[in-house]
Structure formats: C-alpha cells, structure tokens
N, CA, C and O atoms as a GROMACS GRO file, in nm:
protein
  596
    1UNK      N    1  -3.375  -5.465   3.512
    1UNK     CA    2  -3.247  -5.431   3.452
    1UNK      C    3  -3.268  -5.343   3.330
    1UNK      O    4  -3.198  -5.246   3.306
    2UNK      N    5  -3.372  -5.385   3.251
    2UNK     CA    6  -3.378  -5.286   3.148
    2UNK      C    7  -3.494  -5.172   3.150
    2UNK      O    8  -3.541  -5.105   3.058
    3UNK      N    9  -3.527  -5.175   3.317
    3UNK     CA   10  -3.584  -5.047   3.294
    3UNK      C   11  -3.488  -4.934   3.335
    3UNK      O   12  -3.490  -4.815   3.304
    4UNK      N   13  -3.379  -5.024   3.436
    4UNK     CA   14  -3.288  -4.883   3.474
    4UNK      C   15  -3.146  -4.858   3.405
    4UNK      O   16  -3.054  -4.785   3.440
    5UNK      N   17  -3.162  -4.966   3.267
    5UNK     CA   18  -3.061  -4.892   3.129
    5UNK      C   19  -3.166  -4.763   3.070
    5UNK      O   20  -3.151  -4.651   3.022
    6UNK      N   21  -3.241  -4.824   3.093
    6UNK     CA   22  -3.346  -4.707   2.995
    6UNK      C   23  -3.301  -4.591   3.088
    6UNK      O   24  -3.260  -4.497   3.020
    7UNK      N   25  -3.296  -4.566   3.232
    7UNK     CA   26  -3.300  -4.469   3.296
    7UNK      C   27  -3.157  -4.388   3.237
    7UNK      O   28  -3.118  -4.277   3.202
    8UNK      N   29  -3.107  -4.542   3.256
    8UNK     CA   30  -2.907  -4.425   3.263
    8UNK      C   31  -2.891  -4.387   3.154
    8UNK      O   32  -2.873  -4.266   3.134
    9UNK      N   33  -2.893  -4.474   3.054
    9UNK     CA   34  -2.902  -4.424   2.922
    9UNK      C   35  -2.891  -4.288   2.833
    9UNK      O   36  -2.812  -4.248   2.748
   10UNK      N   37  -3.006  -4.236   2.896
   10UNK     CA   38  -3.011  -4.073   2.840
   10UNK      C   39  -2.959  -3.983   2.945
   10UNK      O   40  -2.952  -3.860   2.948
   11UNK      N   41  -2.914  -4.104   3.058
   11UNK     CA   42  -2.854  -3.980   3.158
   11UNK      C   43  -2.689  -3.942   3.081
   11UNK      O   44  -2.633  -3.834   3.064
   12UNK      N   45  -2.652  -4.067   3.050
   12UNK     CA   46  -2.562  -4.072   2.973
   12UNK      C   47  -2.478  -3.992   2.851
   12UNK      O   48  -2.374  -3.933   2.823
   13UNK      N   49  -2.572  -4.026   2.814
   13UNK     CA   50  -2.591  -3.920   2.650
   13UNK      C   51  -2.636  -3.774   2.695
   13UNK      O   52  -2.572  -3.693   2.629
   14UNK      N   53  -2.709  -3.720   2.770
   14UNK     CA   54  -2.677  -3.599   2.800
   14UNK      C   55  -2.563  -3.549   2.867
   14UNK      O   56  -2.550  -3.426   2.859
   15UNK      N   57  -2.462  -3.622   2.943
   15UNK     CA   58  -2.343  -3.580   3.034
   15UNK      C   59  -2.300  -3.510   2.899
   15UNK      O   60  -2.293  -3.392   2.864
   16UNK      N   61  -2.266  -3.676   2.814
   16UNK     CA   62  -2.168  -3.674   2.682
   16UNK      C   63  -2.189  -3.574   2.617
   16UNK      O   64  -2.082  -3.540   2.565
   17UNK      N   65  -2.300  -3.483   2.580
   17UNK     CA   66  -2.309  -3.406   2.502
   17UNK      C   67  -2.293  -3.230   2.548
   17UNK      O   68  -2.294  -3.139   2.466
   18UNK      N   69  -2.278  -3.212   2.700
   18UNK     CA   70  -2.261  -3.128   2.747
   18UNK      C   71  -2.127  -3.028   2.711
   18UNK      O   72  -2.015  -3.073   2.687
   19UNK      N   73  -2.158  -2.889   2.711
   19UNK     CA   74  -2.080  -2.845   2.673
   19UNK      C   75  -1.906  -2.845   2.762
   19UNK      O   76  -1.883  -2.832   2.883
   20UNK      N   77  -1.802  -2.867   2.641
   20UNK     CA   78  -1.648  -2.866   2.762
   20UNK      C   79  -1.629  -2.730   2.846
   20UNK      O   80  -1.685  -2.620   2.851
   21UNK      N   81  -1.544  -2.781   2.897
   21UNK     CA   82  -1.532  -2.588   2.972
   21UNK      C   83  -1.448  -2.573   2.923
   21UNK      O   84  -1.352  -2.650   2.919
   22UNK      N   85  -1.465  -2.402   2.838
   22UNK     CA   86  -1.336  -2.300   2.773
   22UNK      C   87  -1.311  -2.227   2.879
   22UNK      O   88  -1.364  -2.188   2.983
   23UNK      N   89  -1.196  -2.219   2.808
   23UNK     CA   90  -1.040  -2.141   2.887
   23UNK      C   91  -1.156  -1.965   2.842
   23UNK      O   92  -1.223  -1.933   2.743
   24UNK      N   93  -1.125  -1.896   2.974
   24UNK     CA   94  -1.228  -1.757   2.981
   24UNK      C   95  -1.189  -1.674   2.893
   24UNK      O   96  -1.067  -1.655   2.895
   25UNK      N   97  -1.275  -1.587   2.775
   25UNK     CA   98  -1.169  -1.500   2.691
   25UNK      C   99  -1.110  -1.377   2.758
   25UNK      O  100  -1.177  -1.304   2.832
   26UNK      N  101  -0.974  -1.356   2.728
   26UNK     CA  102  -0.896  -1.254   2.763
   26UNK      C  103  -0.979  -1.147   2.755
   26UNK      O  104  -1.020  -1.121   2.642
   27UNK      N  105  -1.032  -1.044   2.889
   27UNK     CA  106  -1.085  -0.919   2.900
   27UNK      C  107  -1.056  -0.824   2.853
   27UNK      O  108  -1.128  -0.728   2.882
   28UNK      N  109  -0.939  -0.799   2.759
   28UNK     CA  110  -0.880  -0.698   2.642
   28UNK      C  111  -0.976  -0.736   2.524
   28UNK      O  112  -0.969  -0.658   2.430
   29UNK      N  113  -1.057  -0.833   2.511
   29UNK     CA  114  -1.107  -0.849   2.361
   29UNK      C  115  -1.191  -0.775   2.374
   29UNK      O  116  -1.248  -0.762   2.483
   30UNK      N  117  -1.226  -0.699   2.254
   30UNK     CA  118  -1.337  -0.633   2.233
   30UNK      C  119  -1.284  -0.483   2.147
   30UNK      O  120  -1.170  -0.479   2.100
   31UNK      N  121  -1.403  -0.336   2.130
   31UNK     CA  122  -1.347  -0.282   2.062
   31UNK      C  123  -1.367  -0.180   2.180
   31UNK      O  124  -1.463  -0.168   2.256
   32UNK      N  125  -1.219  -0.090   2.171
   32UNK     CA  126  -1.182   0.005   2.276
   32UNK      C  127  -1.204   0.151   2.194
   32UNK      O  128  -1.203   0.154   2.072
   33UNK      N  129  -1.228   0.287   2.288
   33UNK     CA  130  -1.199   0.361   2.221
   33UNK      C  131  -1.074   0.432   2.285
   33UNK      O  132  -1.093   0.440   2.406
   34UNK      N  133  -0.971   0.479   2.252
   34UNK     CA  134  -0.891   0.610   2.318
   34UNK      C  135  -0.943   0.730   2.316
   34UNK      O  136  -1.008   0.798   2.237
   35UNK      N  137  -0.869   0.746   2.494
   35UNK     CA  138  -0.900   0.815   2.565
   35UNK      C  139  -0.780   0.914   2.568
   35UNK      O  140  -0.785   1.007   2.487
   36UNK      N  141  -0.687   0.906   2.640
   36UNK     CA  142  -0.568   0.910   2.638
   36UNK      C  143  -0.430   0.855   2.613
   36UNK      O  144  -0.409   0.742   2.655
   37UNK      N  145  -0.343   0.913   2.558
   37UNK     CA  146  -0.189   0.859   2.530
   37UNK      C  147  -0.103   0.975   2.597
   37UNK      O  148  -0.106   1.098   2.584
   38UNK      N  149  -0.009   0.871   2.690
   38UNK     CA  150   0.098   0.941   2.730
   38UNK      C  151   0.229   0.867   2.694
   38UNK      O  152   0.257   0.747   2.697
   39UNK      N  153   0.302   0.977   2.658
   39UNK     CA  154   0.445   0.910   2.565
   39UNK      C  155   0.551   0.956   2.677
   39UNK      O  156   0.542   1.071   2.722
   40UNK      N  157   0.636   0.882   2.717
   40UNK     CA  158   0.794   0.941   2.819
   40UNK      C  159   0.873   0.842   2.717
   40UNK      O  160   0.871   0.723   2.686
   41UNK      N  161   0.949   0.972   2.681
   41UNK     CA  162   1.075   0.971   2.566
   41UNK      C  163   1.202   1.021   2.683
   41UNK      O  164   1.214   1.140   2.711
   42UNK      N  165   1.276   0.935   2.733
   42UNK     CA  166   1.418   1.010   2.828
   42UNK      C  167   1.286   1.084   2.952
   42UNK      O  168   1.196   1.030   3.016
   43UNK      N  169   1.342   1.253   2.941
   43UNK     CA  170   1.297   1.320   3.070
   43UNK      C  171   1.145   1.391   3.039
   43UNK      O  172   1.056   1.411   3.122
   44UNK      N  173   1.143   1.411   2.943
   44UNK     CA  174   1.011   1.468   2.840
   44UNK      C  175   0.916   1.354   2.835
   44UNK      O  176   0.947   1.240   2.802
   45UNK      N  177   0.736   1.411   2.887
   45UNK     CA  178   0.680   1.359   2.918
   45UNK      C  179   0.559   1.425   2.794
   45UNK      O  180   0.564   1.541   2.754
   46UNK      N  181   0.468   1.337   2.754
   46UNK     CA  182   0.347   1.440   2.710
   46UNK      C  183   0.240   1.335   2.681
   46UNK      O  184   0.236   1.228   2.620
   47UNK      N  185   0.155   1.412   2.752
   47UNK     CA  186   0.002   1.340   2.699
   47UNK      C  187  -0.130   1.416   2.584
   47UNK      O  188  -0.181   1.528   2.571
   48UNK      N  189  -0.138   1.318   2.535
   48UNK     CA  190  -0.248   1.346   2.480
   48UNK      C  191  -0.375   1.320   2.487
   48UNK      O  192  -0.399   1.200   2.496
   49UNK      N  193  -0.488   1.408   2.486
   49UNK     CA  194  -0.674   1.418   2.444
   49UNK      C  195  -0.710   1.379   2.349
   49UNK      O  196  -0.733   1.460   2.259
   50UNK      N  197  -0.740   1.182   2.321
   50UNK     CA  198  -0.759   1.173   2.187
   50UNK      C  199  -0.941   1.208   2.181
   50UNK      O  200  -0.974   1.243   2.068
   51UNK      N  201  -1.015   1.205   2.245
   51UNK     CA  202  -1.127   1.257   2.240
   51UNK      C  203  -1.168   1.439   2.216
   51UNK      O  204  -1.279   1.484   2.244
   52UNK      N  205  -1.077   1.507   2.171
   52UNK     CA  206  -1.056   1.632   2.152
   52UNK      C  207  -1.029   1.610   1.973
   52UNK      O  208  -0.927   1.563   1.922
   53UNK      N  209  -1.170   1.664   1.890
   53UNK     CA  210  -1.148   1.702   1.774
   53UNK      C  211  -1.094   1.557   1.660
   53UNK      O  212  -1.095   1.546   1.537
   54UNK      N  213  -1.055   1.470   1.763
   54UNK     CA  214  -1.014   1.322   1.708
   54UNK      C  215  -1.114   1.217   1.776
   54UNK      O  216  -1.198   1.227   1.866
   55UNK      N  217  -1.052   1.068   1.661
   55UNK     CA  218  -1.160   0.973   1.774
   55UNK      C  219  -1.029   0.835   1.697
   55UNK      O  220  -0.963   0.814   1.595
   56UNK      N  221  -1.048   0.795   1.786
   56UNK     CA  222  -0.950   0.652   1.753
   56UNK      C  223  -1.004   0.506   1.838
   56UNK      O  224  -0.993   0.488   1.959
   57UNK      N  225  -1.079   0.389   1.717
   57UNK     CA  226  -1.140   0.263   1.806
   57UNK      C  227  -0.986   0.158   1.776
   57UNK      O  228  -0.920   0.147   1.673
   58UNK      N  229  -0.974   0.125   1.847
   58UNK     CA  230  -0.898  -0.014   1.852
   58UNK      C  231  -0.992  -0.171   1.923
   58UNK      O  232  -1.046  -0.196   2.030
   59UNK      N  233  -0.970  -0.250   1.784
   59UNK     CA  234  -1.082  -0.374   1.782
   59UNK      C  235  -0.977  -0.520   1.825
   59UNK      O  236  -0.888  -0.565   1.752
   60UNK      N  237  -1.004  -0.556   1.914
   60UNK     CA  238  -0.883  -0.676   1.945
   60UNK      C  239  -1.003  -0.785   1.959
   60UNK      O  240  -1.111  -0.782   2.017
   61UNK      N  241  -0.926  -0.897   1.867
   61UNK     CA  242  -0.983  -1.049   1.851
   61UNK      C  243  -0.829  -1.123   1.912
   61UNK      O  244  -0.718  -1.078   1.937
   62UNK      N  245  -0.895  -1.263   1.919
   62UNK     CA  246  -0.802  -1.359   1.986
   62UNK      C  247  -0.687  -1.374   1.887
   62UNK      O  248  -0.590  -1.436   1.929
   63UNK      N  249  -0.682  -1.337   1.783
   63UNK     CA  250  -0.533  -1.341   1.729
   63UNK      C  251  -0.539  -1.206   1.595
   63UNK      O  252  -0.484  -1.236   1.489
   64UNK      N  253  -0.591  -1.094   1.604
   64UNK     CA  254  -0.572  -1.008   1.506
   64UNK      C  255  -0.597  -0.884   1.625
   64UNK      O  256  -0.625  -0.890   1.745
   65UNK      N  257  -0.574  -0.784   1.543
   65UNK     CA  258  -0.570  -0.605   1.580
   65UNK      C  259  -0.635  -0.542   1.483
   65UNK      O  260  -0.654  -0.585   1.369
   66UNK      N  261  -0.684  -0.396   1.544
   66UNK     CA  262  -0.690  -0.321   1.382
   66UNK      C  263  -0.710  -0.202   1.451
   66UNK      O  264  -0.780  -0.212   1.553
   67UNK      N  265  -0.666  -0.091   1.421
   67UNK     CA  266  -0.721   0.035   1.489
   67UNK      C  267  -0.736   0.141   1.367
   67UNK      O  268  -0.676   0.144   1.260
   68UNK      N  269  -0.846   0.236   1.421
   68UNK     CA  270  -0.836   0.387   1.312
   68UNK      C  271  -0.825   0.490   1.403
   68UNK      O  272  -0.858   0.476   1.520
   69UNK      N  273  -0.773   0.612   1.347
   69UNK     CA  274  -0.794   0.736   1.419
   69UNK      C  275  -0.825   0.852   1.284
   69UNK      O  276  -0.799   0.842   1.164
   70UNK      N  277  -0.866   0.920   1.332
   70UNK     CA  278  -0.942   1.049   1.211
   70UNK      C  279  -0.977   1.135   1.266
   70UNK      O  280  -1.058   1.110   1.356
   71UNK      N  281  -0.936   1.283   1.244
   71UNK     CA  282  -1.043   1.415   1.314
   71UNK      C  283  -1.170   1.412   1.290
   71UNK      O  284  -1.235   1.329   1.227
   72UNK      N  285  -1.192   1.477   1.327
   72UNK     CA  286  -1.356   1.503   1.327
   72UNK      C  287  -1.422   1.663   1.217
   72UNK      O  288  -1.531   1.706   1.178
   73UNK      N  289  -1.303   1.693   1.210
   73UNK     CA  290  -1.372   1.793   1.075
   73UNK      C  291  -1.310   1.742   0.933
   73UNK      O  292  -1.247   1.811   0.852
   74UNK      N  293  -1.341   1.613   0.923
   74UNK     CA  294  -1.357   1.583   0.768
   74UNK      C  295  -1.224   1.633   0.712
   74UNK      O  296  -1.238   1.708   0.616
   75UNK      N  297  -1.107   1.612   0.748
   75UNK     CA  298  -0.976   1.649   0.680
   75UNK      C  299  -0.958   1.754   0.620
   75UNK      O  300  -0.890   1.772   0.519
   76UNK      N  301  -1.057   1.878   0.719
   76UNK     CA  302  -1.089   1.991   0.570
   76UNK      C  303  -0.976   2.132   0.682
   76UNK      O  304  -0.981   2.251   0.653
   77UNK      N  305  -0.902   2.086   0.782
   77UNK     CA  306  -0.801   2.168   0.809
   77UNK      C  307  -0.676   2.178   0.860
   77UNK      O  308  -0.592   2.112   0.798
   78UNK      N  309  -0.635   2.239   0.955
   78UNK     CA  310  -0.505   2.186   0.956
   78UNK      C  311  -0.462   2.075   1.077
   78UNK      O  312  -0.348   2.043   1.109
   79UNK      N  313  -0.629   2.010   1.153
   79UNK     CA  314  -0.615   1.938   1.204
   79UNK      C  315  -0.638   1.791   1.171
   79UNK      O  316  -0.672   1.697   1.243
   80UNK      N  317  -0.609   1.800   1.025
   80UNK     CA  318  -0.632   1.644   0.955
   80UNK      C  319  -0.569   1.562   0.980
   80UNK      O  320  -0.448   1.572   0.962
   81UNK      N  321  -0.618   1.455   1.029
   81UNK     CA  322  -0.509   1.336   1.032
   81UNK      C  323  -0.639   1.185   1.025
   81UNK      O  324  -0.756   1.168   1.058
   82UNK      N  325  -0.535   1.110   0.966
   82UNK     CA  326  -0.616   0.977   0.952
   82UNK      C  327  -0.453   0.855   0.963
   82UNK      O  328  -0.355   0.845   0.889
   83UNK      N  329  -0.489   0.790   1.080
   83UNK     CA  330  -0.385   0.674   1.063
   83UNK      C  331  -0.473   0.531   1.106
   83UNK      O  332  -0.563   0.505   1.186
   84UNK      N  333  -0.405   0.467   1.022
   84UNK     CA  334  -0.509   0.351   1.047
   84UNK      C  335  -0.389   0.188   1.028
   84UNK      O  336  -0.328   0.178   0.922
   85UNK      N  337  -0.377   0.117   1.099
   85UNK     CA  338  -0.312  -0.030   1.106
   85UNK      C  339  -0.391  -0.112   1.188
   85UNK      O  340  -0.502  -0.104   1.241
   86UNK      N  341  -0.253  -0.237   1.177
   86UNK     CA  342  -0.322  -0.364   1.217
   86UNK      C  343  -0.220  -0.502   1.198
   86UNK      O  344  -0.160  -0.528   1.094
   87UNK      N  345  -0.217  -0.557   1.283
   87UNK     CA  346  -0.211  -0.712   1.250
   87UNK      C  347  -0.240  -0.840   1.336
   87UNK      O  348  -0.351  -0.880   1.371
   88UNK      N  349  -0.159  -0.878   1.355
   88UNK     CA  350  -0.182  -1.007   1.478
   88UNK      C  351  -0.120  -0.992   1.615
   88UNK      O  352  -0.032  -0.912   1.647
   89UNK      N  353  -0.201  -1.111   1.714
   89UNK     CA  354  -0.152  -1.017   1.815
   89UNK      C  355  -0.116  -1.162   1.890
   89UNK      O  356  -0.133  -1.267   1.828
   90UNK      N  357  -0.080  -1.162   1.984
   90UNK     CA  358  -0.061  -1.300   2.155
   90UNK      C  359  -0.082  -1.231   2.247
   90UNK      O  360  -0.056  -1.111   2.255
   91UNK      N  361  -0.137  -1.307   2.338
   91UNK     CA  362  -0.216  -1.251   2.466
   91UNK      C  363  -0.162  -1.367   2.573
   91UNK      O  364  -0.240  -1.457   2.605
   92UNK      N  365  -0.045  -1.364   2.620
   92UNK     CA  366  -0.047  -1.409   2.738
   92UNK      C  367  -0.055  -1.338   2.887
   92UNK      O  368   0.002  -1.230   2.903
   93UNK      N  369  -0.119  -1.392   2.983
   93UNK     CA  370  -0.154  -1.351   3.046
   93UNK      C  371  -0.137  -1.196   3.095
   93UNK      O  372  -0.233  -1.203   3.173
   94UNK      N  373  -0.113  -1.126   3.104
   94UNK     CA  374  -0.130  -1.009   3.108
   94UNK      C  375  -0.048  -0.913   3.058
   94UNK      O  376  -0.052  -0.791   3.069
   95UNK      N  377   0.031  -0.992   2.998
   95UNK     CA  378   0.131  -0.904   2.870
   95UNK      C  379   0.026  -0.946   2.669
   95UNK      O  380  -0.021  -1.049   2.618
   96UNK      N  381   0.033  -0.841   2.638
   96UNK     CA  382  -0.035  -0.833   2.470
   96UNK      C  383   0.054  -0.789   2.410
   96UNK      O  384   0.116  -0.689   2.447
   97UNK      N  385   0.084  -0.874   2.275
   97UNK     CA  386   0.216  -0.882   2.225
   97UNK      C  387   0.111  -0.837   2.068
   97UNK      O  388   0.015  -0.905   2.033
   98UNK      N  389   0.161  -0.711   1.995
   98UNK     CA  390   0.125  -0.684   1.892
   98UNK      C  391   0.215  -0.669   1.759
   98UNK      O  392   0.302  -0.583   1.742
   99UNK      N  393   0.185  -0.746   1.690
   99UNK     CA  394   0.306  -0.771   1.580
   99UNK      C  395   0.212  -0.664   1.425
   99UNK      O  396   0.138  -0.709   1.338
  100UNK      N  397   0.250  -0.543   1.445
  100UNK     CA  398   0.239  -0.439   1.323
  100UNK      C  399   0.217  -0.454   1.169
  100UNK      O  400   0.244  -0.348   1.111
  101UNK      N  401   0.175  -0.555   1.085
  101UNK     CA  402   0.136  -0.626   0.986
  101UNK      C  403   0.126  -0.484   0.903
  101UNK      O  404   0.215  -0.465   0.819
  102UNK      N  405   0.019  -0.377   0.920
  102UNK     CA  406   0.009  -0.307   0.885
  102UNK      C  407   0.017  -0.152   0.922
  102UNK      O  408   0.000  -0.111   1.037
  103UNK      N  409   0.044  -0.070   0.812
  103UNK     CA  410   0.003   0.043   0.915
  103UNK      C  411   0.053   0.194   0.750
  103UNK      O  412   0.140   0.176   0.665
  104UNK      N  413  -0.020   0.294   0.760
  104UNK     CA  414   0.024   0.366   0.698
  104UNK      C  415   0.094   0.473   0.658
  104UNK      O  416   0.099   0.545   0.558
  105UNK      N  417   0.168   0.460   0.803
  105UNK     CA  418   0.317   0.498   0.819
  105UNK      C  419   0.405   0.420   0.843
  105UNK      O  420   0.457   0.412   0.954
  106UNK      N  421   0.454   0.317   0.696
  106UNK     CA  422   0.522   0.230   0.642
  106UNK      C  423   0.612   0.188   0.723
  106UNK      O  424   0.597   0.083   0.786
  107UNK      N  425   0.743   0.279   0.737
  107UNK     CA  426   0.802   0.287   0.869
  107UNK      C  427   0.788   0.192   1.001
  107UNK      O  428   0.886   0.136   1.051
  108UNK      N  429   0.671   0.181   1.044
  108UNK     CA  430   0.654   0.114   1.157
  108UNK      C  431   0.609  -0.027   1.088
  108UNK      O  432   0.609  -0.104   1.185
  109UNK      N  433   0.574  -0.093   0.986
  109UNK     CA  434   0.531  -0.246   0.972
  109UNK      C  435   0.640  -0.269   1.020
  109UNK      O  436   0.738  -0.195   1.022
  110UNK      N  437   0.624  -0.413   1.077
  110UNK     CA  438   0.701  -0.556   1.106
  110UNK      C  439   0.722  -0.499   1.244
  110UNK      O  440   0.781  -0.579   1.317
  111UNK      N  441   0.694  -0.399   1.295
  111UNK     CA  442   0.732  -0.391   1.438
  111UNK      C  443   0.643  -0.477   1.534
  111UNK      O  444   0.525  -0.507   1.518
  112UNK      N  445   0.732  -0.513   1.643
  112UNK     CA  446   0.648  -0.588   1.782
  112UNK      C  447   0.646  -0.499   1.869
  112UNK      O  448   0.742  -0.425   1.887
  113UNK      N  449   0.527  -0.489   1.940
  113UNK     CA  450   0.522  -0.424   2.049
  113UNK      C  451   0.432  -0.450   2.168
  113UNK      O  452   0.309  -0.445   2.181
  114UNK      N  453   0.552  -0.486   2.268
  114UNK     CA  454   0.503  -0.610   2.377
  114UNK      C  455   0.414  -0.489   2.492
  114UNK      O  456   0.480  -0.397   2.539
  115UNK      N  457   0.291  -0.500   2.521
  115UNK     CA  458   0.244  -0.419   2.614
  115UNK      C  459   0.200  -0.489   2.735
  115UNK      O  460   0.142  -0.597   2.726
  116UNK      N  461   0.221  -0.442   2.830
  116UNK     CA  462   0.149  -0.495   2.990
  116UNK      C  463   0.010  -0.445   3.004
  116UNK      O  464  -0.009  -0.324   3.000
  117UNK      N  465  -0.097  -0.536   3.023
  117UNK     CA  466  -0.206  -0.447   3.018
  117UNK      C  467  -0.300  -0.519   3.173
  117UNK      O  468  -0.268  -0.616   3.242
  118UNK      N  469  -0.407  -0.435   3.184
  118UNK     CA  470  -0.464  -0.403   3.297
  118UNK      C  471  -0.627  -0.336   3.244
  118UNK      O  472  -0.653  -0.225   3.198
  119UNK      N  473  -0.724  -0.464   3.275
  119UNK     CA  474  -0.850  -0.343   3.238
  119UNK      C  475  -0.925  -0.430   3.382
  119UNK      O  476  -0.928  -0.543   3.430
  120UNK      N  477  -0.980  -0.291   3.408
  120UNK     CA  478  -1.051  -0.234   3.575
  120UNK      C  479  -1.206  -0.216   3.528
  120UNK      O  480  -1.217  -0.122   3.449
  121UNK      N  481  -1.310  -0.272   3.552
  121UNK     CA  482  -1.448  -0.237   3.484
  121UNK      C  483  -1.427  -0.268   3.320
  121UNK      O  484  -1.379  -0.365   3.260
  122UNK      N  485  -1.492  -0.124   3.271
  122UNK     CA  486  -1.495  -0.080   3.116
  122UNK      C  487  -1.363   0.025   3.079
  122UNK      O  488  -1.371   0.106   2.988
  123UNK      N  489  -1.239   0.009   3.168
  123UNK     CA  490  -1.124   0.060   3.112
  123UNK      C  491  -0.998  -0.023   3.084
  123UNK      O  492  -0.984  -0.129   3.144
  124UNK      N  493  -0.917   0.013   3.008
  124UNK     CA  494  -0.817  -0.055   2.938
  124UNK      C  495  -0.711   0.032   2.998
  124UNK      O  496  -0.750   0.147   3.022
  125UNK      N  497  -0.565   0.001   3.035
  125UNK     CA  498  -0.492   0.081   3.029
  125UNK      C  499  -0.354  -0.027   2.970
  125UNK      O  500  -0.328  -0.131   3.031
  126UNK      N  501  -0.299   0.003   2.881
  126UNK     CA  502  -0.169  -0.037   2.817
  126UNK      C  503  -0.026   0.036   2.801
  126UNK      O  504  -0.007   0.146   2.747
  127UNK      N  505   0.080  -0.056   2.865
  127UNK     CA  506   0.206   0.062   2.891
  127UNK      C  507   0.325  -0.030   2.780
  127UNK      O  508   0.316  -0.153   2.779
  128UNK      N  509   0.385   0.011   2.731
  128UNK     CA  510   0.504  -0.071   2.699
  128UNK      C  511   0.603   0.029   2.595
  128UNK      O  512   0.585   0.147   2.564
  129UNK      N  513   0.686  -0.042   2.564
  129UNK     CA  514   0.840   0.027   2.473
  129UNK      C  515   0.749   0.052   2.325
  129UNK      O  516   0.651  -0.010   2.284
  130UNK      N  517   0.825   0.173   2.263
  130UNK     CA  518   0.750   0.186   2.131
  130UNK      C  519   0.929   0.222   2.064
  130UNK      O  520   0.978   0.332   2.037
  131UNK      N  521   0.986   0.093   2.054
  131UNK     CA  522   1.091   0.130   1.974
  131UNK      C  523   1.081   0.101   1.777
  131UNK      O  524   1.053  -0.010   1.731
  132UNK      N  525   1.109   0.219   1.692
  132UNK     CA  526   1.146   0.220   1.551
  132UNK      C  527   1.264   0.305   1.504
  132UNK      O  528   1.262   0.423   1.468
  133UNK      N  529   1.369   0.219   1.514
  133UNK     CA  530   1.467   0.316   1.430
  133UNK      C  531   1.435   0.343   1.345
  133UNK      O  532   1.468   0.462   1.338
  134UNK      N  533   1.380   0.314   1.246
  134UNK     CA  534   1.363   0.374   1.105
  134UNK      C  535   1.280   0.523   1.144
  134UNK      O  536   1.313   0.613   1.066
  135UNK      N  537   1.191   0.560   1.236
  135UNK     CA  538   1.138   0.665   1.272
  135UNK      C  539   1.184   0.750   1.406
  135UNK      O  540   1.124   0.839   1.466
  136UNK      N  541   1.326   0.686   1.436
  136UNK     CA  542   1.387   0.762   1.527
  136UNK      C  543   1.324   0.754   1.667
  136UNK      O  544   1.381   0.814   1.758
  137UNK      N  545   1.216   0.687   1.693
  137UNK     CA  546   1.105   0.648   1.799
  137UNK      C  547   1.190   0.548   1.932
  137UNK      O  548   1.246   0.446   1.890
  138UNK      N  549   1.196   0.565   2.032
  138UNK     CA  550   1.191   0.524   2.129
  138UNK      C  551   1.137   0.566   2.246
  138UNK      O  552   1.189   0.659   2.307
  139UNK      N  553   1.044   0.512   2.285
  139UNK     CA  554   0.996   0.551   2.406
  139UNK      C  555   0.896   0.458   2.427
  139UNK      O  556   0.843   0.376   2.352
  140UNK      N  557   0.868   0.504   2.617
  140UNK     CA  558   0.695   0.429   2.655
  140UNK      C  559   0.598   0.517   2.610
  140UNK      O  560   0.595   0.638   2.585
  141UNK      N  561   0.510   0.416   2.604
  141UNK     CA  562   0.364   0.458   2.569
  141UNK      C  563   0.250   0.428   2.661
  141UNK      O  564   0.230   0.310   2.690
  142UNK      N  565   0.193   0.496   2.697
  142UNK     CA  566   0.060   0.450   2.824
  142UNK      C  567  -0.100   0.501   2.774
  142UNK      O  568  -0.125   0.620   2.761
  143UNK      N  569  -0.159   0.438   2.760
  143UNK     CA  570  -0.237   0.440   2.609
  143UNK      C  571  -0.374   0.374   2.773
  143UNK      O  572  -0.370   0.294   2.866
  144UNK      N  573  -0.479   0.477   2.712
  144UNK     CA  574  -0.637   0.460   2.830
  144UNK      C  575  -0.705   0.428   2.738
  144UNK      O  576  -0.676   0.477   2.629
  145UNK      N  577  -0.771   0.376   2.743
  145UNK     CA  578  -0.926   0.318   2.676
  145UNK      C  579  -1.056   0.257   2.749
  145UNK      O  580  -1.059   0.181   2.846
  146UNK      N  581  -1.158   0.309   2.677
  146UNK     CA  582  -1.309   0.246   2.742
  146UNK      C  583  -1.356   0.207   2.640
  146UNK      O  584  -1.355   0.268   2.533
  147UNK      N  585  -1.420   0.068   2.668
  147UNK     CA  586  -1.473  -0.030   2.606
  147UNK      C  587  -1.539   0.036   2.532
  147UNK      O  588  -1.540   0.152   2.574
  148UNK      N  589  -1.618   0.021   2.408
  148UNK     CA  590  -1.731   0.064   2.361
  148UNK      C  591  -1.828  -0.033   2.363
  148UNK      O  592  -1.810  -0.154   2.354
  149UNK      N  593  -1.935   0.027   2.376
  149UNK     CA  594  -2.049  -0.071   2.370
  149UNK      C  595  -2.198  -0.082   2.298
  149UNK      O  596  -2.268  -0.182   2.316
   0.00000   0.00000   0.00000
C-alpha cells in the first residue's frame, strides 16, 4: 500500500501542476505594417501605397493599439507627414473594436471604430465605418497589412 502511494503520489502532483489550457491568442496580435488603404466615401473610391515614400507599423496587444506613420525623407519636403495614435482595443471574435484614446489629429480622440477583420498567412486585412463629424469623415476603410517579423 505504501509503495503504490509513493507511486501515485507524484503522479499526482505532476497532473496538479500542469499547465491550464488558454483560450488561443487572437491572430491580429502582433505588429503589422501597411500596405494598403482603400477609402469608399458615397461613389468615390481611392486607394492608397503606404509603402511608397511612407511607412506606417500598427502594434496590437490584447487590450491596447498604437500606430505611427512618417515619410521617409525626414520631413524635409512637401511630402512630410507624421501621424501617430493609439488606445484600447476588444477583440471579439472576428470583429476589433478600437476605441481612439489618442491621436494627433485631436479631432478624431474618443472615436470607436468597429472593424471586421480577416488575416490569411502573414496578412491582415481590416474593413469598417470611419465616421467623425468633427472632421466631416464618413466612410469605409479597407486597410492591408503584413505581419512584421
């Protein structure tokens, strides 16, 4: 009898100490770069080459955001631009709900913006409403990204 407590024993205590099973992390985490953005405002459609002369990473954790974008010649012409935000985000299942905390076109804080997303391999693709009255903004947005790694 007490040689086969001795046995179970540590069979025991190893079950117990085994790791629980986590819930899988959402395949949007990580840091993306853009690729492309396409905006449909009404009948007017337009996309953009953010890999042309620009570069923009967007970094998603299980409850925050943060993205930058910046040209690539050092703000020294007339293709300068630098925008950079962020805040918290919800991830249910295949809708990503981003709540605008920050951003430095003032204008847009406190906005939500609920996106449907879809990543295939090492691509991201995100579509949803980009409404701000205060910036006269309504429209979809369809926004490509590849993982960085």
């Amino acid at each position: 009898m007490k040689n086969t407590l001795l046995l179970i024993l540590p069979a025991l205590i190893a079950i117990s100490c085994a790791p629980k099973d986590r819930p899988e992390p959402a395949p949007l985490l990580g840091t993306w770069k853009l690729l492309t953005g396409t905006t449909i405002n009404g009948r007017d459609t337009s996309t953009v080459d953010y890999t042309q002369g620009q570069e923009m990473i967007k970094i998603i954790t299980p409850t925050h955001f943060a993205f930058m974008r910046h040209d690539l010649n050092g703000g020294k012409d007339s293709t300068a631009v630098y925008v950079a935000g962020g805040g918290r985000v919800g991830i249910k299942g295949n809708i990503y709900t981003e709540y605008l905390d920050y951003l430095n076109y003032r204008e847009w804080e406190g906005g939500v913006f609920e996106l449907e997303y879809t990543v295939r391999g090492d691509t991201l693709i995100t579509k949803g409403v980009e409404k701000v009255e205060e910036a006269g903004v309504d429209q979809v947005n369809v926004e490509t990204y590849v993982r960085v790694k």
